[in-house]
MARMI-849942 format. One record per residue: residue number from 1; residue in one letter; x, y, z of N, C-alpha, C in turn. Coordinates in Angstrom, 2 decimals, always signed. Example, Ala and Ser with C-alpha at 12.3 -4.5 7.8 and 13.67 -1.06 7.14 Angstrom:
residues 2
n/res/n.u/n.v/n.w/ca.u/ca.v/ca.w/c.u/c.v/c.w
1/a/+13.19/-5.69/+7.80/+12.30/-4.50/+7.80/+13.20/-3.30/+7.80
2/s/+12.85/-2.25/+7.08/+13.67/-1.06/+7.14/+12.90/+0.03/+7.87
This chain:
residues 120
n/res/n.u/n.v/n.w/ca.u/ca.v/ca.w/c.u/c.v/c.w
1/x/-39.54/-56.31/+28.23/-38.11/-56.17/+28.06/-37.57/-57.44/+27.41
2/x/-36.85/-57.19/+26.99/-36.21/-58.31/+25.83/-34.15/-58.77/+26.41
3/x/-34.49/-59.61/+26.46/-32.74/-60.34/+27.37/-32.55/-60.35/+26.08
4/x/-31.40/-60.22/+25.98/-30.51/-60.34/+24.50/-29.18/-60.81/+25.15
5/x/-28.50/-62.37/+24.88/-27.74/-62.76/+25.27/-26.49/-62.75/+24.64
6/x/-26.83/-63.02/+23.23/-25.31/-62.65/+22.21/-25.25/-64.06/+21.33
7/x/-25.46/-65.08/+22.55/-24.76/-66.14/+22.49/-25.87/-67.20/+22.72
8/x/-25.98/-68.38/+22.70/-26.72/-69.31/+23.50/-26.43/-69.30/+24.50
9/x/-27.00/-69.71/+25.95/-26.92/-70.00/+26.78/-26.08/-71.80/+27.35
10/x/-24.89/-71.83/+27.03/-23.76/-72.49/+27.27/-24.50/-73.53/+28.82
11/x/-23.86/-74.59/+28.76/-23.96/-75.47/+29.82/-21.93/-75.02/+30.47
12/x/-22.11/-74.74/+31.93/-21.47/-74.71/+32.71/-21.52/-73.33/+33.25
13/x/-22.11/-72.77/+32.63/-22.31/-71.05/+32.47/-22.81/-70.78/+34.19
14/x/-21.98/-69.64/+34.90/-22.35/-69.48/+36.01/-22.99/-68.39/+35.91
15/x/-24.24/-67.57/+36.31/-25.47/-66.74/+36.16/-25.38/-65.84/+37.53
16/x/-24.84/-64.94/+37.46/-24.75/-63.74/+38.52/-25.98/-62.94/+38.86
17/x/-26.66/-62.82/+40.02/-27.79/-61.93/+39.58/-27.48/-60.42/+39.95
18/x/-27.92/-59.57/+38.90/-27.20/-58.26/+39.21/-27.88/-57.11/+39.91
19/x/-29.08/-56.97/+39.40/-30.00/-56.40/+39.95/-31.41/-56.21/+38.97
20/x/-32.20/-55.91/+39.42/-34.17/-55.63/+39.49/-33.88/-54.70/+38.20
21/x/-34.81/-55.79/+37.07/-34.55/-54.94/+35.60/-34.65/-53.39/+35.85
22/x/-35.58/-53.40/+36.50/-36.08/-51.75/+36.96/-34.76/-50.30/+37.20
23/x/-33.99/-51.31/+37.73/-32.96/-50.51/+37.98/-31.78/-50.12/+37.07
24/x/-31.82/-50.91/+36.18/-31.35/-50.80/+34.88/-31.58/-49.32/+33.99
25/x/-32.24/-48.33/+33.69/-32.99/-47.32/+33.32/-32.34/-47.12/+31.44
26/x/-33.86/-47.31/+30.72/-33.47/-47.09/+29.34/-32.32/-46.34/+28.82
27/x/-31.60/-46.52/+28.06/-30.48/-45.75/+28.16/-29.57/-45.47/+28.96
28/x/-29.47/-46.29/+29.64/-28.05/-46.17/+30.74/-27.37/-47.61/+31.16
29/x/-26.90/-47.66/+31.88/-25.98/-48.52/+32.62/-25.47/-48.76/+34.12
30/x/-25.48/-49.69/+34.26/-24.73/-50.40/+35.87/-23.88/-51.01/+35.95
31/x/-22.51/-50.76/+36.38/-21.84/-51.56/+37.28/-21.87/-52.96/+38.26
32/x/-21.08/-53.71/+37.82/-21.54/-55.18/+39.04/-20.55/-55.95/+39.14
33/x/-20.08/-56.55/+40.00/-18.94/-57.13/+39.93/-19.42/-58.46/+39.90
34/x/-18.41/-59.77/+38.56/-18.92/-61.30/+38.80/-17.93/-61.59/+39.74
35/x/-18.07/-63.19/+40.04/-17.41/-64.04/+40.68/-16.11/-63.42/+39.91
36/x/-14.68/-63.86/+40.82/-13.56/-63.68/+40.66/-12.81/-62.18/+40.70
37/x/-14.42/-61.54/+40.57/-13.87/-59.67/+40.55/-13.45/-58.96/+39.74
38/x/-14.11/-59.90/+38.44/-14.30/-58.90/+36.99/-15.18/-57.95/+37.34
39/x/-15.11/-56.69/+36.91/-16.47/-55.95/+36.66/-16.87/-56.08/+35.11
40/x/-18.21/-55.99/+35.35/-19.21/-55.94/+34.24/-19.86/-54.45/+34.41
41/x/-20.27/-54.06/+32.74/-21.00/-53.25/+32.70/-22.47/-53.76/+32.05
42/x/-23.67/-53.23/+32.75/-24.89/-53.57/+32.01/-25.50/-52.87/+31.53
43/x/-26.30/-52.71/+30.21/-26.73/-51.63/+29.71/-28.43/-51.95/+29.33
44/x/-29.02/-51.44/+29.35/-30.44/-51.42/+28.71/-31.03/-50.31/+27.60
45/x/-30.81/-50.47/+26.35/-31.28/-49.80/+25.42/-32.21/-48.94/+25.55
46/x/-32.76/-48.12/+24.56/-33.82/-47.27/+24.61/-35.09/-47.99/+23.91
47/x/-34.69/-48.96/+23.17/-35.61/-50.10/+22.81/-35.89/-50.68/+23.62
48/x/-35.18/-51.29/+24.79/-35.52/-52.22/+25.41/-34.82/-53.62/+26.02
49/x/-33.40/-53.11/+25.29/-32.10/-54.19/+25.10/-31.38/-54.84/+26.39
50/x/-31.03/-55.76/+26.67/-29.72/-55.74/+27.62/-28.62/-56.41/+26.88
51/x/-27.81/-56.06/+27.66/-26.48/-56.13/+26.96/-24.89/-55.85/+28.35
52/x/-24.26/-56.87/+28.06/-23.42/-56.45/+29.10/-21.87/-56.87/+28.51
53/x/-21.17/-56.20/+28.95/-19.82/-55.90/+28.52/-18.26/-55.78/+29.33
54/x/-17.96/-56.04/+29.86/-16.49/-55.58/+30.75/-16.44/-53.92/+30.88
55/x/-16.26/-53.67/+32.23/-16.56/-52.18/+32.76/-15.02/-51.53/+32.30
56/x/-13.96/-51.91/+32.39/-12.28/-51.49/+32.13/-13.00/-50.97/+30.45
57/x/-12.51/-49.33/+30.22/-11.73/-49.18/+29.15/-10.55/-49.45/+28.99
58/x/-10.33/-49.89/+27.44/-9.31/-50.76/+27.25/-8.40/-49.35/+26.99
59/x/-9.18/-47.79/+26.64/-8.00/-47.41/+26.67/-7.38/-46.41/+27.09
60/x/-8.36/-46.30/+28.32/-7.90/-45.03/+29.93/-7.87/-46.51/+31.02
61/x/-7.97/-47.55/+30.58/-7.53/-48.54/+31.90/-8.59/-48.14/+32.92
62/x/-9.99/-47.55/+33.17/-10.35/-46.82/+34.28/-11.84/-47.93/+34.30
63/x/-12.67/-48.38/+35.20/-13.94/-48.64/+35.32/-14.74/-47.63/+35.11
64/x/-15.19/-47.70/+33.93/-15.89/-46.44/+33.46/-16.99/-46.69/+32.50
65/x/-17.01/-48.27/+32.03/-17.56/-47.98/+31.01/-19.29/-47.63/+30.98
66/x/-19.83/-48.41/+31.76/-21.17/-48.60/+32.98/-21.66/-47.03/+32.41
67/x/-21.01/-46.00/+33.01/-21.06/-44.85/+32.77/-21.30/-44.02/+31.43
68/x/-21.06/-44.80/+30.87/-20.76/-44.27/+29.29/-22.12/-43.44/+28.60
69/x/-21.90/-42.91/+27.35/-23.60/-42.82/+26.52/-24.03/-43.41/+25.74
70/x/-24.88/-44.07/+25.78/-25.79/-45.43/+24.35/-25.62/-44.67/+23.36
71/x/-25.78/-45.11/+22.38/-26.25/-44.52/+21.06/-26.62/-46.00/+20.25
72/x/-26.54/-45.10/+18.82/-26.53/-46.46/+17.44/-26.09/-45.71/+16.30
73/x/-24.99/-46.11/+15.76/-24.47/-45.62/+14.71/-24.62/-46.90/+13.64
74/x/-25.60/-46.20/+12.57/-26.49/-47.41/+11.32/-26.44/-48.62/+11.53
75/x/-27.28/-48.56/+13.06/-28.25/-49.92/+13.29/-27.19/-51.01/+14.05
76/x/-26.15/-50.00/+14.69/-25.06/-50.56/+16.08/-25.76/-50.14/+16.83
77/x/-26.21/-50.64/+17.81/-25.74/-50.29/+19.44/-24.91/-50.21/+20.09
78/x/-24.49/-49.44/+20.34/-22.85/-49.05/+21.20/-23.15/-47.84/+22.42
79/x/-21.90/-48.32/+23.68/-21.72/-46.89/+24.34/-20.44/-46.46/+23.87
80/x/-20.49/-45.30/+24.16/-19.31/-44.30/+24.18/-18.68/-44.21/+25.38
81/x/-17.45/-44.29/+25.92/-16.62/-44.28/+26.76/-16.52/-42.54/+27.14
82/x/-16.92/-42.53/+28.57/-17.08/-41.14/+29.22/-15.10/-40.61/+28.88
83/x/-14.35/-41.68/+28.89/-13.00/-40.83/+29.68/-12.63/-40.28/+27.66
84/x/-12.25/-41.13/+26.96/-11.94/-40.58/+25.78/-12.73/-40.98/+23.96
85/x/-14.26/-41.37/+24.67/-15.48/-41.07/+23.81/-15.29/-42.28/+22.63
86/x/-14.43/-43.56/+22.60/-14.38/-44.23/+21.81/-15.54/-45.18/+22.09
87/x/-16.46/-45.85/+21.27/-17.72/-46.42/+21.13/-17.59/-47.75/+20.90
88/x/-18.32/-48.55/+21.55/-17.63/-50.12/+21.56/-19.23/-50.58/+21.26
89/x/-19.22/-51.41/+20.30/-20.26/-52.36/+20.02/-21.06/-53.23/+21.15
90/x/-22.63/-52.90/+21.47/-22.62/-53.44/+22.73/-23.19/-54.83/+22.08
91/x/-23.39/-55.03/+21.19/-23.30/-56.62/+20.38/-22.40/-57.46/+20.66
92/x/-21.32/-57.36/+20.08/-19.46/-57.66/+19.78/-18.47/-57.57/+20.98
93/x/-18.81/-56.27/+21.55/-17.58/-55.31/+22.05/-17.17/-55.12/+20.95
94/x/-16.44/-54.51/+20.15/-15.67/-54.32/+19.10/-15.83/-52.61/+19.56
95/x/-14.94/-52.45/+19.10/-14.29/-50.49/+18.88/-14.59/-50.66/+17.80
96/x/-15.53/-49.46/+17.40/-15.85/-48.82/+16.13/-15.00/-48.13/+15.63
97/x/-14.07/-47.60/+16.55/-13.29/-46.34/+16.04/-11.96/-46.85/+15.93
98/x/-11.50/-48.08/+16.32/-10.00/-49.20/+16.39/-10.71/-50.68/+16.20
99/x/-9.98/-50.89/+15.41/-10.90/-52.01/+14.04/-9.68/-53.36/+15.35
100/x/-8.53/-52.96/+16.34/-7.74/-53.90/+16.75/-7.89/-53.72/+18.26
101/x/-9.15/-53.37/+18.53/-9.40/-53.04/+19.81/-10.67/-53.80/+20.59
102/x/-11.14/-54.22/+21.33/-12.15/-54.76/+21.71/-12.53/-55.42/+23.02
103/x/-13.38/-55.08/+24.23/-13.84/-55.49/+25.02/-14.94/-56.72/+25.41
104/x/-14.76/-57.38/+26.61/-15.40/-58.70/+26.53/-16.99/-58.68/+26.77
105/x/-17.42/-59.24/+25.92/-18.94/-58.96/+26.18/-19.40/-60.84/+27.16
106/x/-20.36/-60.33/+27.29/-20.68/-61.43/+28.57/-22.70/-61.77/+28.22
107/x/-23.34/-62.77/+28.51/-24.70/-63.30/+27.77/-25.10/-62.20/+28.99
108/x/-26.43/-62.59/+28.87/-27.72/-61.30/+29.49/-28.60/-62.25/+29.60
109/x/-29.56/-62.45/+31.27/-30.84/-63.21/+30.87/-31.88/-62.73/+31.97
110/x/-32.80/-62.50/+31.76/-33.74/-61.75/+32.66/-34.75/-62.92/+33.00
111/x/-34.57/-62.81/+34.15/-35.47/-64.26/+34.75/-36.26/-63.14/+36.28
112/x/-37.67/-63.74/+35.85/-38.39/-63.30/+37.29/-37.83/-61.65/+37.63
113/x/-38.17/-60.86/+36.80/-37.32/-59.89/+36.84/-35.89/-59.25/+37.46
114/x/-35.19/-60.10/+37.75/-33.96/-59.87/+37.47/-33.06/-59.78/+36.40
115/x/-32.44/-59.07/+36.25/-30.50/-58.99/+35.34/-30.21/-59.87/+35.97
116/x/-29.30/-61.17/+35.44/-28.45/-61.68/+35.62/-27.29/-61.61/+34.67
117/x/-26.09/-61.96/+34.72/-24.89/-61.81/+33.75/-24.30/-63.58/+33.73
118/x/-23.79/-64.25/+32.68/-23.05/-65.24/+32.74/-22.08/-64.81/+32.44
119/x/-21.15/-65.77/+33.46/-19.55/-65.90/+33.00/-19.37/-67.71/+33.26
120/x/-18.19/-67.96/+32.31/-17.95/-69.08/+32.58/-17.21/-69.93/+34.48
């Protein structure tokens, strides 16, 4: 499995552990809450990816995103939002479909088989 963080790995960076890669399942997603009581969503590709993102759609307001369906539209990785199917870059966050829209993506690092998530 391959951690895909986004970003470098930042000094001050606090490292959440989320759960046992295992539990992660190709193509899907988990729910986890960091410090302060953001939720995160985590995703693991069908390649092999992680990737994690802010669980709030930005635009049913609902914790949903965890839930969503992977895809790749020409060589994106993105989920699709279960409540009204808009697809957010799991690279970026960025909305594919609202060029002024976009959710917070967060690093990924798999240590000793765990998910962990950083937030500052």
């Amino acid at each position: 499995m391959t951690a895909v963080t986004g970003v470098s790995e930042p000094h001050g960076m606090t490292w959440t552990a989320i759960c046992a890669a295992e539990e992660v399942v190709r193509g899907g997603g988990v729910a986890a809450l960091l410090p302060g009581g953001r939720q995160v969503a985590v995703f693991r590709t069908v390649d092999d990816e992680l990737f994690a993102l802010s669980n709030i759609d930005p635009f049913s307001r609902a914790a949903v995103l965890s839930r969503g369906i992977l895809g790749d539209s020409e060589g994106v990785p993105f989920v699709a939002s279960p409540m009204l199917k808009q697809r957010f870059d799991l690279r970026t966050g960025s909305c594919l479909d609202d060029d002024s829209v976009a959710v917070a993506t967060y690093p990924v690092r798999l240590r000793g088989g765990i998910v962990h998530v950083g937030s500052p």
